[in-house]
C-alpha positions as CSV (number, residue, x, y, z in Angstrom):
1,X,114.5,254.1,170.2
2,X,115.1,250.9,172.1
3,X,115.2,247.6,169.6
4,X,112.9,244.7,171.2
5,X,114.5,241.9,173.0
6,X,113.1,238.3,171.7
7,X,114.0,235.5,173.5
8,X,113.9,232.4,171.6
9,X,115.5,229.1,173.1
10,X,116.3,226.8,170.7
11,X,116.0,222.7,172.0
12,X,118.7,220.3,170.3
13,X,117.2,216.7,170.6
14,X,119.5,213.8,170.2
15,X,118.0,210.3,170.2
16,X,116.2,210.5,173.7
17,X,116.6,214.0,175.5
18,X,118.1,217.4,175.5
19,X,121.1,217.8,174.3
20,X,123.9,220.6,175.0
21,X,127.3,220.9,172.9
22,X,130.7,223.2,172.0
23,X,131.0,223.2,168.1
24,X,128.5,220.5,167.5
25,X,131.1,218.2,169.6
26,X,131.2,216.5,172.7
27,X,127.2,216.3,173.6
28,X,126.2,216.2,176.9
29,X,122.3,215.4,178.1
30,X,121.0,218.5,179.8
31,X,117.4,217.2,180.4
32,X,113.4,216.6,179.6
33,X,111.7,218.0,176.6
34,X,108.6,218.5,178.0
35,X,109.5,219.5,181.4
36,X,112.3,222.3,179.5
37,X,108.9,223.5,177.6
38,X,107.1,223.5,180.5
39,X,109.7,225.8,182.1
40,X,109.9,228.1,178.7
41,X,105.9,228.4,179.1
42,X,106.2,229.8,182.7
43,X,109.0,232.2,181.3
44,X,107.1,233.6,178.7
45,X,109.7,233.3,176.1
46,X,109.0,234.6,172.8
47,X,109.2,231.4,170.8
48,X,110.8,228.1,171.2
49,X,112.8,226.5,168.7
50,X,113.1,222.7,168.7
51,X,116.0,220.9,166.2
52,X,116.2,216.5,166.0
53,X,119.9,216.8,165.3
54,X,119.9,213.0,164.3
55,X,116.7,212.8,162.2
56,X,118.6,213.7,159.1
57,X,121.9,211.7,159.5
58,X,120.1,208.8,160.1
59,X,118.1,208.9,157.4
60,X,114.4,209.3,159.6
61,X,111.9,211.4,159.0
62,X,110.5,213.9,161.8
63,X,109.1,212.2,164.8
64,X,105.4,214.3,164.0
65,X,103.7,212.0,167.2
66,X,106.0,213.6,169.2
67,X,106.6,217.2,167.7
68,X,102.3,216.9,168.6
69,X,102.7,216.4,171.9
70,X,105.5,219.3,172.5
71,X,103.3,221.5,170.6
72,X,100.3,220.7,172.4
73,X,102.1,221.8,175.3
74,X,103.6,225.0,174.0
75,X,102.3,228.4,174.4
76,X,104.6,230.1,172.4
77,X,105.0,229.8,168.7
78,X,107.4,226.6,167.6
79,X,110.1,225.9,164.7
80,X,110.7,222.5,164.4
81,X,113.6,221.1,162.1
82,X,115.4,218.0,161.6
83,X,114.6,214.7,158.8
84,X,112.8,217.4,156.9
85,X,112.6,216.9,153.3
86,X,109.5,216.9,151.4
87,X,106.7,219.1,151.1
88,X,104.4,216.9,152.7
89,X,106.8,216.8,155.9
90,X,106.5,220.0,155.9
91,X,102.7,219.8,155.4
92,X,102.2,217.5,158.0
93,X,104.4,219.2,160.9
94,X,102.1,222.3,160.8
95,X,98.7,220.3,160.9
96,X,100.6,218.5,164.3
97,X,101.1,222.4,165.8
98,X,104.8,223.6,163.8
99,X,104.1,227.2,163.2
100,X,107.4,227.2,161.4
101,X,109.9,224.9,159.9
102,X,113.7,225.2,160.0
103,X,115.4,223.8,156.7
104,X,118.6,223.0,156.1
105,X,120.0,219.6,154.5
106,X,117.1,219.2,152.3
107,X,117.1,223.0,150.9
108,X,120.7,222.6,150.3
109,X,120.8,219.1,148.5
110,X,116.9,220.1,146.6
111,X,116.8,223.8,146.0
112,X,113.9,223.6,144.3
């Protein structure tokens, strides 16, 4: 028996755009959000995973205008991560369209 293949990109936003990197190093832009989800829509990808690599060094909360619009424009189901760290962030990302969230920082530093 065959294990299924899942294809989940996963989006790393830094500031403005797309970003691409080797060890979390040396960033490079690689392009749109919306036209990348766009292109992951007509690929049928399993789900789409979408990280603000910034939100939680610089001390902001998720961007959930934003994370609305990507999700209103994604057919697949979405993890979103990055400035996370209450409840209520977490809350209020899946009333905008989140179907998951992607902890990290905040679990570590808060456990509970």
């Amino acid at each position: 028996m065959a294990l299924k293949i899942r294809v989940m990109p996963t989006l790393l936003y830094k500031d403005v755009g797309l970003v691409k990197g080797k060890g979390f190093d040396s960033w490079r832009r690689t392009g749109s959000v919306m036209q990348t989800v766009k292109v992951y829509n007509m690929r049928e990808v399993d789900e789409m995973v979408f990280l603000d690599i910034t939100a939680t060094a610089q001390n902001r909360e998720p961007d959930f205008v934003f994370i609305d619009e990507i999700a209103d424009e994604c057919f697949m189901p979405l993890t979103v991560g990055g400035g996370i760290r209450s409840v209520e962030d977490v809350r209020r990302l899946l009333m905008v369209g989140a179907d998951k969230i992607s902890l990290n920082s905040a679990a570590v530093e808060d456990p509970s």
